[in-house]
N, C-alpha and C positions, 0 to 999 in steps of 0.2 A: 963270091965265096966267103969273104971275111962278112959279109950283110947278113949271111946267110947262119952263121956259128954265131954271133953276134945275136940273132932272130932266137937262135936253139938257146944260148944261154940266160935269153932273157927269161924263156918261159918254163925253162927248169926252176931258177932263181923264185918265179911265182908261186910253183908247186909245192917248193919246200918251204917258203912262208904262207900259204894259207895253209900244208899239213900243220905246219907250226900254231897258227893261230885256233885251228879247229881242234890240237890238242888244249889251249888254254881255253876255249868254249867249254869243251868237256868235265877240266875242272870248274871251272865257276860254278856250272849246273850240277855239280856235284858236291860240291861244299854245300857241309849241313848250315841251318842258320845259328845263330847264338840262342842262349839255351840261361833263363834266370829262376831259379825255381824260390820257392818257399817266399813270394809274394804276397801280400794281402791283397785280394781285389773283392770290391764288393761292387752290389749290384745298385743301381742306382735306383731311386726311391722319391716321390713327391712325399712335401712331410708340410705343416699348417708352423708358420713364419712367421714374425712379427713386421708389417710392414711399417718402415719409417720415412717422416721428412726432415729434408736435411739444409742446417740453416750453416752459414758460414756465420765467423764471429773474430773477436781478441780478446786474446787472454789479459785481466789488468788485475791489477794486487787489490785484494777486499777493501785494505785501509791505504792510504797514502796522506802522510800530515806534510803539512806545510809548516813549515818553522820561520819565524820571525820574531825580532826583536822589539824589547819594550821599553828600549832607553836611545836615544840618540848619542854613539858615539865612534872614534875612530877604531876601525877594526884591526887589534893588534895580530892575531893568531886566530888560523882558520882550518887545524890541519886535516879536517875530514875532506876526502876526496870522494867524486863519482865513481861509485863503483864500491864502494869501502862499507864492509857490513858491520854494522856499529850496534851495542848493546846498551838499554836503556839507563841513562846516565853519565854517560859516557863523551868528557866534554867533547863539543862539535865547534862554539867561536869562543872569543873573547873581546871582550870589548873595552874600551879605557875609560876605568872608573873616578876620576882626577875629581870630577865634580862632586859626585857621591860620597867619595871621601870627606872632601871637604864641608860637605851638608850634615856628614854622622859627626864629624868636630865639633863642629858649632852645635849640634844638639847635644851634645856630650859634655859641651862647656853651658850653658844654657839649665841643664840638670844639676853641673855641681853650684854652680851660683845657688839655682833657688833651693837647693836642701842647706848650702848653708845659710841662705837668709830663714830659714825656716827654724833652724835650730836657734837664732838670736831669738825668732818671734817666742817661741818654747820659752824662752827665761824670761823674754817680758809678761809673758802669759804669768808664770808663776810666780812673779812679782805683783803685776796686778790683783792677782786673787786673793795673794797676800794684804793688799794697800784694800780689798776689802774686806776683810775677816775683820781690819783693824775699824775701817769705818762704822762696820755692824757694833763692834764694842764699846764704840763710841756714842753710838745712836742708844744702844742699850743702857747706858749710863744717864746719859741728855736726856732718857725719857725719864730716867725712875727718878733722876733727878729732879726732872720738872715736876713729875708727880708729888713729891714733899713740899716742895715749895707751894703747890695749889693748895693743898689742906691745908698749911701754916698759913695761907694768903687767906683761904676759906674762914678759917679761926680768930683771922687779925693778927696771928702773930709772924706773919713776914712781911713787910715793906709792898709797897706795889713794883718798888725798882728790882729788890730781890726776884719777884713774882717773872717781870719782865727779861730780868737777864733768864732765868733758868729755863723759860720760855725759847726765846732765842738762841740760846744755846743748843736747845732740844730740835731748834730749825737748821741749826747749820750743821749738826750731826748727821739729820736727813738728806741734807744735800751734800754731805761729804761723802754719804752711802751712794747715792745716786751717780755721780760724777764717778764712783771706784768700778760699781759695775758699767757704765757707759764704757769707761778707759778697757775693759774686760771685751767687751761687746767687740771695740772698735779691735783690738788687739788680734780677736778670733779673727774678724771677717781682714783682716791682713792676713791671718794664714791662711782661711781659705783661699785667696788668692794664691800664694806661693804654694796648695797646695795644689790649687788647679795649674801652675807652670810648673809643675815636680811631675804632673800628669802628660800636658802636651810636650813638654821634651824626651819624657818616654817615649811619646806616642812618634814625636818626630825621629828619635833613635830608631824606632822600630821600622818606620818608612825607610828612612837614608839605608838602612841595611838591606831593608828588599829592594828598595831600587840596585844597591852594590851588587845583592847578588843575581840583578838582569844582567851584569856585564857577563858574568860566565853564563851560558845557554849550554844545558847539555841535553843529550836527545829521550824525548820526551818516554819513547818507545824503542823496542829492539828492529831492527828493519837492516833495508839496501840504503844507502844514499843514491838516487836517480838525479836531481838536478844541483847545479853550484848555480845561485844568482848572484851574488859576490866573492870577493877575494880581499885577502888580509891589504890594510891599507885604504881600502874605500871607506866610506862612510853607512853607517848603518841609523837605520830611522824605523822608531815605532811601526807597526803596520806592513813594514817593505818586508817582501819575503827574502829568506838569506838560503836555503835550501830545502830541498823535498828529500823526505824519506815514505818507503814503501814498506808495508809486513811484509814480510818475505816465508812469512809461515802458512798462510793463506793465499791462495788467490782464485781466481773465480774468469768464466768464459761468458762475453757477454755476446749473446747471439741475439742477431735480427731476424725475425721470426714473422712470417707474412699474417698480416692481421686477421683472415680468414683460417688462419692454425694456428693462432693464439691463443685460440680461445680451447683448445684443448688440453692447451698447457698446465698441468696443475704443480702447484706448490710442495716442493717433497717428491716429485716425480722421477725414476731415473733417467737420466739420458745419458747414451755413448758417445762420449766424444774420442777424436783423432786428434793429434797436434804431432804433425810431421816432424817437427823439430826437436821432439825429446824422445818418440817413440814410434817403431815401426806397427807397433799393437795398439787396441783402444785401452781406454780407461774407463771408468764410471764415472759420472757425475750427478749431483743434485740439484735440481732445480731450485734457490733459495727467495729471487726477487722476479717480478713481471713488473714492469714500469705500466702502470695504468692507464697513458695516455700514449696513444701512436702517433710517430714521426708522419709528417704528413704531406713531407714531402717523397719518402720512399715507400708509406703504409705499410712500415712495420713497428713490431713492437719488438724492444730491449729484454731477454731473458737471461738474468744473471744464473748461472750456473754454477757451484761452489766443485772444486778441483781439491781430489786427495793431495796431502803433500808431497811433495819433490823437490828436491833442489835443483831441479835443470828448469824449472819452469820461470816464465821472465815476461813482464808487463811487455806487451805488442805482437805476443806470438800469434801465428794464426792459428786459427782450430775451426774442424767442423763437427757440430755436433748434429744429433740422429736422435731424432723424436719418438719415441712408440707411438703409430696413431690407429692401427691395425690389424689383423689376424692375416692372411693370404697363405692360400698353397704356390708351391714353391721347387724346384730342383736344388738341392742343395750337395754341397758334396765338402768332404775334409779337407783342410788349407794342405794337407801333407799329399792330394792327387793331383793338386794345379804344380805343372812342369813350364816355366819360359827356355823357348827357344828362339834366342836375338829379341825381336820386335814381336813375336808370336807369343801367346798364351792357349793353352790347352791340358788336354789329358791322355791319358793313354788308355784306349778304348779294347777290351780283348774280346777277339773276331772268335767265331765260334770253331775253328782249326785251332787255340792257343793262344795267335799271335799276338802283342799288343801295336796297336796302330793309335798315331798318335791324331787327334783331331782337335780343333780350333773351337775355343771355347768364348762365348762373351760372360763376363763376370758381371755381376752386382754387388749387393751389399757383404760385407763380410762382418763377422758376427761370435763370440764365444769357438775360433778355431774351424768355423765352417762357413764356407761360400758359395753364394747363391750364384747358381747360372744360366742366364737369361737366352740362351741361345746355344746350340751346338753338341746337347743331350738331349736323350729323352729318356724317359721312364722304363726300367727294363735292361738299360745297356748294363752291360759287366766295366767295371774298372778297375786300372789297379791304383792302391792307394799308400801301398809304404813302396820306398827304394827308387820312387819315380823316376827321380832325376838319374838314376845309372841306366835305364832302362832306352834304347833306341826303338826308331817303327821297322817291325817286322821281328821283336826278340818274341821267342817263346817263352810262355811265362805257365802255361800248363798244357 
């Protein structure tokens, strides 16, 4: 008997859970579906594309100088760091000028010596010129004198001793003129000399001061600082690099470019590049350099490509750039109808009831806001293409 009520109550209990369950059946099947109007959906379309190849590359700065010293000495002060954007002139080392000093001294003492042995030579100069004005007066007397004496000799009426003194006297005039200009001659060519050490102590002032100012090195250009190969306290020597700086106003994407599409590449040409690291969108770029000989151990060629400016961009990024090498038809469709769902990519496709259903798409190249789809459309279908992402499979959209 209790088996028995036990039996009856179990399949009562039944009855009123599946009336139960067949009344929520009834709504389910009766809830309308969701409902989005005033969608844009258009119809999909082949349309003639620009087909590209696409080369991987790094971004590296147009110019990068290397700076190095051109005096041997200890490195007092180095305060530019890596990293530190520095403007052209801008001191980067210093170096200790102890020596340099001491070499513009000595040129310096060197110049006053010979300007003033040069002003003594100046008076004896003008003494000499002097002691010959006076020798010329002399000569000039000794002749006119001798000349009387010849005609009174001529006549008989002077002596032959007369005749000989005034002779002689007329000889040692001449060589007293001789000897004044000589004293004159040798006088000049002493100044020339002190004016030639009045010249090379210039000349060594003017060295000792350029070498002084290799101790301060300040940066040639406006740039990045990229590398330190020293630090204050080491030693600096002609030649040895002390650090690199980059323009940082330029830089350029140098892609390897397989030698059979090289040769397509023209000079001036655009290409789109990507560089994940500054931007989820392309850029333009210009084709500036093709290195004329191929790597040969990879058989490609180097195409420097010149990059608008930005300040996010930075020597070692990657980038890939996108060749034009082509025309091709194509499915393309707006960046605003491609929807991810998790690990899925697709669109939402409106079935000919309305509804939009969502279908799995393969993408290709992306382009000026439109992407091409290699798989997953065809020509004809309806899509929708604003509000996508609010949109589920199965909303009504007309």
């Amino acid at each position: 008997m209790i088996t028995r009520n036990i039996l009856i109550a179990g399949v009562a209990a039944a009855a009123i859970m599946a009336a139960g369950c067949g009344r929520a059946a009834d709504k389910a099947e009766t809830k309308p579906a969701s409902e989005v109007r005033n969608v844009a959906i258009t119809k999909v379309t082949k349309s003639s594309i620009e087909d590209y190849y696409e080369a991987t590359g790094t971004v590296k700065a147009k110019t990068t100088t290397q700076i190095s010293a051109n005096m041997m000495g200890r490195i007092l002060s180095f305060p530019a760091a890596e990293g530190d954007v520095v403007k052209r002139g801008q001191l980067l080392v210093e170096i200790d000028s102890a020596e340099s000093r001491a070499q513009l001294q000595k040129a310096r003492a060197g110049l006053d010596e010979a300007q003033a042995g040069i002003t003594e030579i100046d008076r004896s100069i003008d003494a000499a010129n002097a002691g010959v004005q006076t020798a010329e007066a002399n000569k000039q007397l000794a002749d006119v004198t001798f000349g009387r004496f010849k005609e009174l000799y001529d006549r008989k009426s002077a002596t032959a001793q007369e005749f000989d003194e005034a002779r002689s006297k007329a000889k040692m005039a001449a060589s007293e003129l001789d000897r004044a200009k000589a004293s004159v001659q040798v006088i000049n060519s002493k100044r020339k000399q002190l004016a030639a050490k009045i010249e090379q102590a210039k000349a060594d002032i003017a060295n000792s001061q350029v070498y002084e100012g290799y101790s301060r090195i300040t940066a040639p250009v406006s740039g990045v600082v990229v590398k330190k190969f020293a630090e204050a306290g080491s030693t600096a020597a002609p030649g040895v690099p002390l650090l690199a700086i980059e323009d940082n106003s330029q830089y350029r994407l140098e892609a390897a470019v397989e030698e059979s599409k090289a040769k397509n590449v023209r000079i001036g040409g655009r290409v789109v590049v990507h560089i994940d690291a500054i931007s989820a969108g392309d850029i333009n770029g210009t084709v500036a350099e093709i290195t004329p000989s191929a790597d040969a151990a990879s058989r490609t060629s180097t195409v420097k490509i010149d990059l608008p400016p930005d300040d996010r961009l930075r020597t070692g990024l990657y980038g890939l750039a996108r060749f034009p090498i082509a025309q091709k038809e194509a499915i393309t469709v707006p960046q605003s109808a491609i929807v991810t769902r998790g690990q899925l990519t697709g669109v939402f496709v409106v079935a000919p009831n309305g509804t939009a259903q969502f279908r799995i798409v393969t993408k290709g190249t992306e382009s000026e806001g439109m992407v091409e789809i290699l798989s997953g459309l065809s020509a004809g279908d309806d899509i929708v293409t604003s509000d996508a992402g609010s949109i589920t499979d199965g909303t009504q959209v007309r």
